[in-house]
C-alpha positions in Angstrom: 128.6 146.3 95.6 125.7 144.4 95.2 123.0 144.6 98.1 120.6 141.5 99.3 117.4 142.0 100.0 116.2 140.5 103.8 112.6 139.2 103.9 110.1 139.4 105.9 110.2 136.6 108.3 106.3 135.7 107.4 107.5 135.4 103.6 111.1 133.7 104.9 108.9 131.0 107.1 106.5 130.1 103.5 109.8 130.4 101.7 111.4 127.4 103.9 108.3 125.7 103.7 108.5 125.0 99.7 111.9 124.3 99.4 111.1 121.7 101.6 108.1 120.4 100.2 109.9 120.7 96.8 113.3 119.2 98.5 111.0 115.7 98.8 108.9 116.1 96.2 112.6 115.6 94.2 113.9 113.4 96.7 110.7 110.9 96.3 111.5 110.9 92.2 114.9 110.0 92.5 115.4 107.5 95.0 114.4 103.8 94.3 111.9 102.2 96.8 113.3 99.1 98.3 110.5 96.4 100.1 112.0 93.1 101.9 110.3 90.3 100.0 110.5 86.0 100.8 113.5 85.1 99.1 113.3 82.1 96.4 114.3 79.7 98.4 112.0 80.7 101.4 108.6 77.8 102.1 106.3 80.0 100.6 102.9 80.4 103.1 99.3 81.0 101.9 99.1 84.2 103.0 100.4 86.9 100.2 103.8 87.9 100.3 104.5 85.4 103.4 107.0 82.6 104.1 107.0 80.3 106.6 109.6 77.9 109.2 109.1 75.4 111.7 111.3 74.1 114.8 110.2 72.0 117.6 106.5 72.4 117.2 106.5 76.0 116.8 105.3 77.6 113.2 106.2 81.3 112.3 104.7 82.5 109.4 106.6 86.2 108.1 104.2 88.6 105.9 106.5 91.4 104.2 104.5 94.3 102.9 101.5 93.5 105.4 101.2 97.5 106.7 98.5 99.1 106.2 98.3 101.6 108.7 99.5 105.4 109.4 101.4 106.3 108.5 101.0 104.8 105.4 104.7 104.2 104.3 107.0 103.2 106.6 109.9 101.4 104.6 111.9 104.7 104.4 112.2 104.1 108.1 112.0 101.0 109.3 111.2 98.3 108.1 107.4 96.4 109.5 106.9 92.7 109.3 103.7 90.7 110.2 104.7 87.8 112.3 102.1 84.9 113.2 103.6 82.7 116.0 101.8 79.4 116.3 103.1 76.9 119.5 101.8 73.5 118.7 105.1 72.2 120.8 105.4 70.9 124.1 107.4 73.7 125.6 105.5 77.6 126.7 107.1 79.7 124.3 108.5 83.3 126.0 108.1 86.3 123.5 110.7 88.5 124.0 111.9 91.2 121.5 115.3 90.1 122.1 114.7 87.3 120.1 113.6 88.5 116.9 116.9 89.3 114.6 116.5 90.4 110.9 120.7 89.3 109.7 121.9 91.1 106.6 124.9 89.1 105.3 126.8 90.0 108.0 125.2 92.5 110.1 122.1 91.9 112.5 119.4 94.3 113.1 117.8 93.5 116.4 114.0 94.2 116.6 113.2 97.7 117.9 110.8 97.6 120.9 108.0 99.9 119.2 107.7 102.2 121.9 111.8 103.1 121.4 111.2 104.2 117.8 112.3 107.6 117.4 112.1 110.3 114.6 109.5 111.2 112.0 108.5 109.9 108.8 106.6 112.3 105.8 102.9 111.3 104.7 101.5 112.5 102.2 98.6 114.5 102.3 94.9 113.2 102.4 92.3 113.5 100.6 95.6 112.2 97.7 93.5 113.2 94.8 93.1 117.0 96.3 97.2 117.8 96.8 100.0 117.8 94.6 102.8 115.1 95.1 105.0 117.1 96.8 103.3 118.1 99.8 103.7 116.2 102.9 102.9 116.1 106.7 105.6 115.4 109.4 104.6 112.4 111.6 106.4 111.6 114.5 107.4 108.2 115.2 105.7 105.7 116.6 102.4 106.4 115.6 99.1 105.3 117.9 98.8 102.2 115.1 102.0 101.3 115.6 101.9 100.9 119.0 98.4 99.3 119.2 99.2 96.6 116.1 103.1 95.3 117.2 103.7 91.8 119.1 103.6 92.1 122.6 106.2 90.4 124.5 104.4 87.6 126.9 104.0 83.8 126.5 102.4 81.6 123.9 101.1 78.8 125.7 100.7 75.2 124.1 98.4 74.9 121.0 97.8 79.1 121.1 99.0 81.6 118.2 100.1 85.3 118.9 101.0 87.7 116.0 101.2 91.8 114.9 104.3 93.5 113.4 108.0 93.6 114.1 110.1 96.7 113.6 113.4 96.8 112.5 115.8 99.2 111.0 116.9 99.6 107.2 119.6 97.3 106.3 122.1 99.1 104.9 122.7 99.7 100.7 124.1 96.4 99.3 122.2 94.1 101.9 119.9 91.8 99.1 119.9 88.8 101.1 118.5 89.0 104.5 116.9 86.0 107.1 114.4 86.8 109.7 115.9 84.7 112.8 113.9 83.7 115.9 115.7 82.1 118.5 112.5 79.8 121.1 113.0 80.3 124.7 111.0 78.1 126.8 109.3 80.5 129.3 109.5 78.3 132.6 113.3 77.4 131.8 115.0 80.5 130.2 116.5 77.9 127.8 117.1 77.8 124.4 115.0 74.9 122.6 115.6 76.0 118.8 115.8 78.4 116.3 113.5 79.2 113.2 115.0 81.1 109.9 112.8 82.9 107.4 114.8 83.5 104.3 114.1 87.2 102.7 115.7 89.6 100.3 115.6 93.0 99.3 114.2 94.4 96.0 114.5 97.5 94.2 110.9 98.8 93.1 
């Protein structure tokens, strides 16, 4: 009969550890990167990587690919978008989460107030130039910059612009073409007064 040796639960803890780091480090090689991108027949805005829609006055301006923050990836996890409001309508315009939807064919992702994001993300290891690929540190989710860069909800009053990022979560494999969907409240009212579509897609880096 053939005996196992039991380490020591020092060498068992650093043992873990590797598999893990070694676990992403494989992980990170094999899967394909997907980034949400202005779909060809979006109205393409100055700003890189931005499209743009209007409705009753009111100008939203999407910027995929806009994060630059920690951590410094986020895509695995959910999915940031820049958003520039601009209300050159008659009506107050009421910011509401509720009101931001990114629609995968036929599933909606509802934007994810940021201080309900939950779970952790893996960033790599800074200086970059000093670590290998495969190590990592855990970061729990949402980060400080998260917090401190997303839209707040509020009012944009007439001729004033708002803007940070929108979270949402990863459309599921399949989901190419996507629209980001705002639906304008007037903030006196409660009523509807339009609705503005982005058109995005998904692509495979």
């Amino acid at each position: 009969m053939r005996t196992r040796l039991a380490l020591p639960k020092h060498l068992a803890s650093i043992a873990s550890a590797l598999l893990l780091v070694a676990g992403l480090g494989t992980v990170g090689c094999a899967t394909k990167r997907e980034v949400v991108v202005p779909a060809p027949s979006a109205l393409l805005a100055p700003q890189p990587n931005s499209a743009e829609a209007s409705d009753c006055g009111v100008q939203i301006v999407v910027q995929t690919n806009a994060w630059d923050g920690y951590p410094r990836d986020l895509n695995g996890d959910v999915i940031p978008l820049k958003v520039t409001i601009r209300n050159h309508g008659r009506h107050l315009l009421a910011i509401r989460y509720g009101n931001f939807t990114l629609v995968a064919e036929d599933r909606r992702y509802a934007d994810i107030p940021p201080y309900e994001i939950t779970g952790h993300t893996y960033e790599h290891l800074q200086p970059r130039w000093a670590y290998s690929n495969a190590e990592y540190v855990s970061v729990p989710l949402p980060t400080k910059e998260m917090l401190e860069r997303s839209i707040s909800e509020g009012i944009v009053s007439r001729n004033e612009t708002a803007g940070g990022f929108l979270y949402f979560h990863k459309p599921g494999p399949g989901s190419q073409t996507l629209s980001f969907r705002t639906i304008l409240v007037d903030a006196d009212t409660g009523q509807t007064f339009g609705i503005i579509v982005v058109p995005l897609a998904l692509r495979s880096l």
